[in-house]
C-alpha positions in Angstrom: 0.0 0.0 0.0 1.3 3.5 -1.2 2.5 5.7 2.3 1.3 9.0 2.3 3.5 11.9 2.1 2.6 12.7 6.0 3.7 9.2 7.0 7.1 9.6 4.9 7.9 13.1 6.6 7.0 11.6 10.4 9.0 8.7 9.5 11.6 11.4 8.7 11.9 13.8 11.6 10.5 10.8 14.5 14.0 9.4 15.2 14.2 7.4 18.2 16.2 4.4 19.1 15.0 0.7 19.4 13.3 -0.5 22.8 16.0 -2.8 24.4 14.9 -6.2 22.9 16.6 -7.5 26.8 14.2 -6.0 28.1 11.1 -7.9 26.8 11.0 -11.6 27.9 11.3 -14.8 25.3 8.4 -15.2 23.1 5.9 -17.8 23.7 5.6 -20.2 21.5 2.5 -20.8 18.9 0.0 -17.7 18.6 -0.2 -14.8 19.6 -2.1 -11.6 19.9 -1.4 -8.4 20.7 -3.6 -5.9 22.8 -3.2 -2.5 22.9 -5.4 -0.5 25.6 -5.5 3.3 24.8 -7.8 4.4 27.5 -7.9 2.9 30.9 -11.9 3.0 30.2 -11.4 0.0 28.0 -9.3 -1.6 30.1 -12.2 -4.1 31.6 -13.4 -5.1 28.5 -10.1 -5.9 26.6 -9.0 -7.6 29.9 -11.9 -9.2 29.2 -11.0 -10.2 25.7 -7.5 -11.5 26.8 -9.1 -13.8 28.9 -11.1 -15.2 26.6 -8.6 -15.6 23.5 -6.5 -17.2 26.3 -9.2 -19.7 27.6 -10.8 -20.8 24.4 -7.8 -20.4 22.1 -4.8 -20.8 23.9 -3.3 -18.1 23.0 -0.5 -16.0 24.5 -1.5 -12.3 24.7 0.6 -9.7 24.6 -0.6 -6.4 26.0 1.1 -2.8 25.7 -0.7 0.0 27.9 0.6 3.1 29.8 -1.9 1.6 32.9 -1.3 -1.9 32.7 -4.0 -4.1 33.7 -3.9 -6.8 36.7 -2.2 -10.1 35.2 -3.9 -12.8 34.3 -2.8 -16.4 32.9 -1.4 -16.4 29.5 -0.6 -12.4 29.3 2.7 -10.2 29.6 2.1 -6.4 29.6 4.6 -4.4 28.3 5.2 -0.4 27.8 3.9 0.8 24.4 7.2 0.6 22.3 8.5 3.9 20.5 6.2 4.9 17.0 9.6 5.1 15.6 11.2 2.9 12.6 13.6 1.2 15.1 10.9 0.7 17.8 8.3 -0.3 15.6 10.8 -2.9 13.9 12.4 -4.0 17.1 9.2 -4.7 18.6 7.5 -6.8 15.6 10.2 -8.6 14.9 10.8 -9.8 18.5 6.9 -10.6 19.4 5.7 -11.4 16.0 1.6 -10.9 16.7 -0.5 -13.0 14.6 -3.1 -10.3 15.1 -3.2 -7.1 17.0 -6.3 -5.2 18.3 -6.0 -1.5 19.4 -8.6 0.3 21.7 -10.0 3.3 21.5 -8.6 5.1 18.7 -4.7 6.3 19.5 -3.1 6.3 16.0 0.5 4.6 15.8 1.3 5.5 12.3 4.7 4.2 12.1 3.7 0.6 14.2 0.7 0.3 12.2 2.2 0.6 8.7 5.0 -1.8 9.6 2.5 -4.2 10.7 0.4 -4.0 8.0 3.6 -4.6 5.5 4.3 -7.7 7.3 1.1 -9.2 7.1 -0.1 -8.4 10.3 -3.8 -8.0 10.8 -5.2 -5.3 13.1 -8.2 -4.1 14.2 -10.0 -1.1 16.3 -12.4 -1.4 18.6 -14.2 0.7 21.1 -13.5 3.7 18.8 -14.4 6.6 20.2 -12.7 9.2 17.7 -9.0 8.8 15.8 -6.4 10.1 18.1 -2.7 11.0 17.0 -0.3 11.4 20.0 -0.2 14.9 21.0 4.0 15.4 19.6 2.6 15.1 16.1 1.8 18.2 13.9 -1.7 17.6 12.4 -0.9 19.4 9.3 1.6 16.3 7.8 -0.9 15.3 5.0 -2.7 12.2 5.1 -1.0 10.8 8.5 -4.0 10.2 9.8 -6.0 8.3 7.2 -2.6 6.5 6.5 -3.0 5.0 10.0 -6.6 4.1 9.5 -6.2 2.3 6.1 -3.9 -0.3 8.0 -6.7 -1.8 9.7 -9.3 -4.8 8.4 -11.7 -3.5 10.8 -12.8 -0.7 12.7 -15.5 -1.0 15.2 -17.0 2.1 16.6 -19.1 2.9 19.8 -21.7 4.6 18.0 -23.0 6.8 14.8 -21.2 10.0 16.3 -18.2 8.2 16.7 -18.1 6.4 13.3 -18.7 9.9 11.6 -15.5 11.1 13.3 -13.8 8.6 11.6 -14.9 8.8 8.2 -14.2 12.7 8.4 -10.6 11.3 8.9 -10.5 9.2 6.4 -11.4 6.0 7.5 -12.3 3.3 4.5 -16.0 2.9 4.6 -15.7 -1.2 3.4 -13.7 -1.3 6.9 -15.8 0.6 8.8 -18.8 -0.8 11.7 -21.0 1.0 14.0 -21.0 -1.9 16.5 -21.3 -0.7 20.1 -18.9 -1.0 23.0 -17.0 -4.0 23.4 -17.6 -4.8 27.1 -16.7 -7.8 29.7 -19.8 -10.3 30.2 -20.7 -10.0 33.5 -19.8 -12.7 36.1 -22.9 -14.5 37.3 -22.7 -15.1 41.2 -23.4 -18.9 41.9 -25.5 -20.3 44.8 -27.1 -23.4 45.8 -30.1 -24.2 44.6 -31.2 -26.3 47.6 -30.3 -23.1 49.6 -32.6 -21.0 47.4 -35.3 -23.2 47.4 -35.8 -23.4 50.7 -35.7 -19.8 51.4 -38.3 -19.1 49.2 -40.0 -21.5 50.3 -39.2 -20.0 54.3 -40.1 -16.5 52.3 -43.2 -17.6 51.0 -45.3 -14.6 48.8 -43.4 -11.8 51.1 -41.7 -9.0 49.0 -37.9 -8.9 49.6 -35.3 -6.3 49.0 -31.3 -5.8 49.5 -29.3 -3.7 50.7 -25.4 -5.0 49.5 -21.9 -3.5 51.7 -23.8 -0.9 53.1 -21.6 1.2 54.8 -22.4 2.6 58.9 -22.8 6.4 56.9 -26.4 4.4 55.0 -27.4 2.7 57.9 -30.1 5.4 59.2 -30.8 6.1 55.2 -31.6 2.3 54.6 -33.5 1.5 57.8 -35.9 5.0 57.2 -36.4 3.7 53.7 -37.1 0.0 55.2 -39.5 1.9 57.7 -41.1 4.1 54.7 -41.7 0.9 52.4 -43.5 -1.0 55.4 -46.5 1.5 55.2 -46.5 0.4 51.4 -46.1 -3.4 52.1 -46.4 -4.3 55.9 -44.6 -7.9 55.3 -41.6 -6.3 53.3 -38.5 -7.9 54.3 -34.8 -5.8 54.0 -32.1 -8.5 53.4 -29.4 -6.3 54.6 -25.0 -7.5 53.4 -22.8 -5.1 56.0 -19.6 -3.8 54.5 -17.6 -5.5 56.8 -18.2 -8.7 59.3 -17.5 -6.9 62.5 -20.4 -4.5 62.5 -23.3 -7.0 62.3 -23.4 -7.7 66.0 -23.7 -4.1 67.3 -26.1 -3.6 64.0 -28.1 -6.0 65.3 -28.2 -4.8 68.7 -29.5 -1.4 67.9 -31.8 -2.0 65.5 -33.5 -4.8 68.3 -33.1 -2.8 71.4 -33.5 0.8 70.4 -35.4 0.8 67.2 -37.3 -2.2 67.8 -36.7 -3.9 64.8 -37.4 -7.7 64.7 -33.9 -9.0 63.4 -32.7 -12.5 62.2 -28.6 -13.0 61.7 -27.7 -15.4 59.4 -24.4 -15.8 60.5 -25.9 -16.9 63.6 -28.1 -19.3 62.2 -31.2 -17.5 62.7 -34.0 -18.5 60.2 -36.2 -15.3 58.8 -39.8 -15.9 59.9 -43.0 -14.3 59.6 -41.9 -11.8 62.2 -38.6 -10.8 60.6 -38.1 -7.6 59.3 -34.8 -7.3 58.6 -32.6 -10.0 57.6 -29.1 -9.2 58.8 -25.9 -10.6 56.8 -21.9 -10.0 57.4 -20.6 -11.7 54.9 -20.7 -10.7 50.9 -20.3 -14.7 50.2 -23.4 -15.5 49.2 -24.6 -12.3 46.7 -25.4 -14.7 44.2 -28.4 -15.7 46.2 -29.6 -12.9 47.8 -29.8 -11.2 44.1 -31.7 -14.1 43.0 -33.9 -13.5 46.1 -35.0 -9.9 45.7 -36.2 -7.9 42.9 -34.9 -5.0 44.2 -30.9 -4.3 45.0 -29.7 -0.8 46.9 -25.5 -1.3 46.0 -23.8 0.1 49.2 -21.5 2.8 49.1 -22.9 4.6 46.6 -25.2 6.9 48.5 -22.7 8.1 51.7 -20.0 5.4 51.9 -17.4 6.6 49.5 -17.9 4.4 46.4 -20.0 1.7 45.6 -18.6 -1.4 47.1 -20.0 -4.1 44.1 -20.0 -4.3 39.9 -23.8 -2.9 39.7 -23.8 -6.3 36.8 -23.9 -8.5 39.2 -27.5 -7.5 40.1 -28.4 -6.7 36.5 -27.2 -10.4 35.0 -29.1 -11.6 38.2 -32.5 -9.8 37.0 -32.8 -7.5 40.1 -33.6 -4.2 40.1 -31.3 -1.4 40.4 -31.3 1.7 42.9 -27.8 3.2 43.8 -26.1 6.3 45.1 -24.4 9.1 43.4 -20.7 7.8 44.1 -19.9 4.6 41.8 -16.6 4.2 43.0 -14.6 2.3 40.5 -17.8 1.3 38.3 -17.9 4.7 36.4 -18.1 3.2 32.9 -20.9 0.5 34.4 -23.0 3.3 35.6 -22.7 5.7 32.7 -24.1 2.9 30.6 -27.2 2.0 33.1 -27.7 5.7 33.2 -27.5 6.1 29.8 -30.1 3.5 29.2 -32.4 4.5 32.0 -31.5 1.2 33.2 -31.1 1.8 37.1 -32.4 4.3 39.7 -30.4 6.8 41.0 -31.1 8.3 44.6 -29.3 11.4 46.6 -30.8 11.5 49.6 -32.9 9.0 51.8 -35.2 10.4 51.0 -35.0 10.1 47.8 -33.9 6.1 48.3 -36.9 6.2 50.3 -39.2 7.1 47.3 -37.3 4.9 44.9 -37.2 1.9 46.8 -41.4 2.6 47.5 -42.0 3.0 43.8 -40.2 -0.5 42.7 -42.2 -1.9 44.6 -44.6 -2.1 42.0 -44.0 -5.5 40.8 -44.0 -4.0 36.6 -41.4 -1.0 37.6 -38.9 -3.5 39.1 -39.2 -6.0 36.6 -38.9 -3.0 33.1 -35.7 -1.5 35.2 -33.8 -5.0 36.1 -34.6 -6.3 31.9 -33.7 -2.5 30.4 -30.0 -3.4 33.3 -30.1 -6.9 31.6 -30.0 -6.2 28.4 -27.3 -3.1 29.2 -24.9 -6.2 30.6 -25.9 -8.5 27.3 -25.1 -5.8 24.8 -21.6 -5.4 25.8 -20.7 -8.9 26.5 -22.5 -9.8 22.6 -19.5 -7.4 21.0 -16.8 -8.7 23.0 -18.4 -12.1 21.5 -17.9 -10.5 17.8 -15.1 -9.7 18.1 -13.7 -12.8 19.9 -14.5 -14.4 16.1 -13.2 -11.5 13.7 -9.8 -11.6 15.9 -9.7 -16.0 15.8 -10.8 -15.7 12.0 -7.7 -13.3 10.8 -5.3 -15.0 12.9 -6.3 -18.4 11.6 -6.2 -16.8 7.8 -2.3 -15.6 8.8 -1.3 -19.4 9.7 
């Protein structure tokens, strides 16, 4: 493929030395692919697709980021090598990708031309907008678009996003509006015995949960219990404490002073008729208490600094959202609920007062946890795409 004159003039004026090959460690044998994470808002999701090309393929993955992700079997992170001639060279020539797939949309002119020239397939996804590093003069002609015609596919987020990369000169026959690529979310186990027989102890009473609430909720989730009750006198609050030791004194309080009827399930109490509150200190067992109740408050959120659990959990679980303000280190998780009007968000207890009594309504809970469901599914049906356009170019290098 002809370079453009913008790529022959960077290729000029870049210099730079090789990244010290003894740095790097040996090869692994048979395939592998190469990951490059741009922003650290696809980091999840092309974790995500590591694992997976890993697990199902067996291949080694390579991954280059500025934030590199937590290690996982079958993946060596290294530091993006130099978009030089002699990094670009050293680098290919050491690790040999059968395929690479960059996130986001940070251009590597030089790395993707010589990768392309050697046969290499690549492909974006996630792209958000085309992105040359911020050392490189805009007006070298073509440098962009040069970058972009080096890849057999690019998968945007969205319309807006593909239009930014056609105005850059992206090849149309290349280019997909295809949604973000996101991690499937993890589906909590439990035993079925155990769930059978408290629904069985539960009988037609409605349930929520309150999960790693922190001591700043406890007065906002027992007011909204208290609220709810006028609503639906046999409502029982399944309440997860953030940490073990606070369930005794919790317990205590709520019994003598507030004169809540409380059950421990660390002390084998069974939840009767009676119970109000069902108290647990341990987050072991989420998987059941999502399946349990509809409706899920995700602790933290509202006053405890961050919310303490990936709100997908719930979602793939079908209950119903309602969380705080502060989403701790599920930014990316929330944005997409939000943006789907896929979870209620509270401020106050009051307002997690009101939200938790309007989900109560059997229909509300049940639209909000399948709009949450779906959310989750989207993501994780991408990452399954492109799982099979990555394994399908690799197996066409062999």
């Amino acid at each position: 493929m002809r370079r453009s004159l913008g790529l022959i003039l960077y290729n000029l004026t870049s210099g730079g030395t090789a990244a010290p090959v003894a740095d790097w460690p040996e090869r692994p044998k048979g395939q592998l692919i190469w990951l490059h994470i741009a922003q650290p808002e696809s980091q999840r999701a092309m974790t995500e697709l590591a694992r997976r090309l890993h697990e199902e393929d067996g291949a080694a993955i390579l991954v280059t980021s500025t934030e590199p992700p937590p290690p996982q079997p079958g993946m060596i992170v290294v530091a993006p090598p130099p978009d030089t001639q002699l990094g670009a060279r050293a680098f290919l020539d050491h690790w040999q990708p059968d395929a690479g797939v960059v996130s986001d949309g940070q251009m590597m002119p030089v790395l993707f031309d010589m990768a392309d020239h050697k046969g290499i397939p690549l492909v974006l996804v996630n792209g958000r907008e085309p992105v040359l590093p911020a050392r490189i003069n805009w007006f070298w002609p073509g440098l962009i678009r040069d970058a972009l015609s080096r890849f057999r596919r690019i998968l945007t987020v969205d319309e807006i996003s593909a239009r930014q990369f056609r105005r850059r000169g992206a090849p149309n026959d290349v280019l997909l509006v295809d949604g973000r690529m996101e991690e499937r979310p993890h589906v909590l186990p439990c035993t079925e015995a155990e769930r059978a027989a408290l629904v069985r102890q539960f009988q037609t009473r409605p349930v929520w949960l309150a999960v790693c609430v922190s001591e700043a909720e406890d007065a906002a989730i027992i007011a909204a219990h208290r609220a709810a009750l006028r609503m639906a006198h046999r409502l029982l609050l399944i309440l997860v404490t953030d940490t073990p030791d606070r369930a005794e004194a919790l317990a205590a309080r709520m019994t003598e002073t507030e004169g809540w009827t409380v059950a421990r399930r660390s002390a084998d109490e069974e939840p009767d008729e009676e119970t109000e509150v069902f108290l647990v200190d341990t987050p072991t067992e989420l998987g059941l208490w999502y399946r349990l109740a509809p409706i899920t408050f995700l602790g933290g959120s509202l006053f405890g600094g961050g919310c303490q659990r990936d709100p997908f959990e719930a979602a793939a679980l079908g209950s119903a959202i309602l969380h705080g303000p502060q989403p701790g280190e599920w930014k990316s998780a929330f944005a997409r609920l939000s943006e789907a009007r896929a979870a209620r968000l509270v401020v106050s207890p009051t307002d997690l007062a009101e939200g938790l009594s309007d989900l109560l309504s059997p229909d509300r809970a049940a639209r909000l946890a399948q709009s949450a469901w779906a959310v989750a599914s989207a993501g994780a049906e991408v990452t399954d795409r492109v799982v099979l356009l990555i394994r399908e170019l690799a197996e066409a290098r062999v």
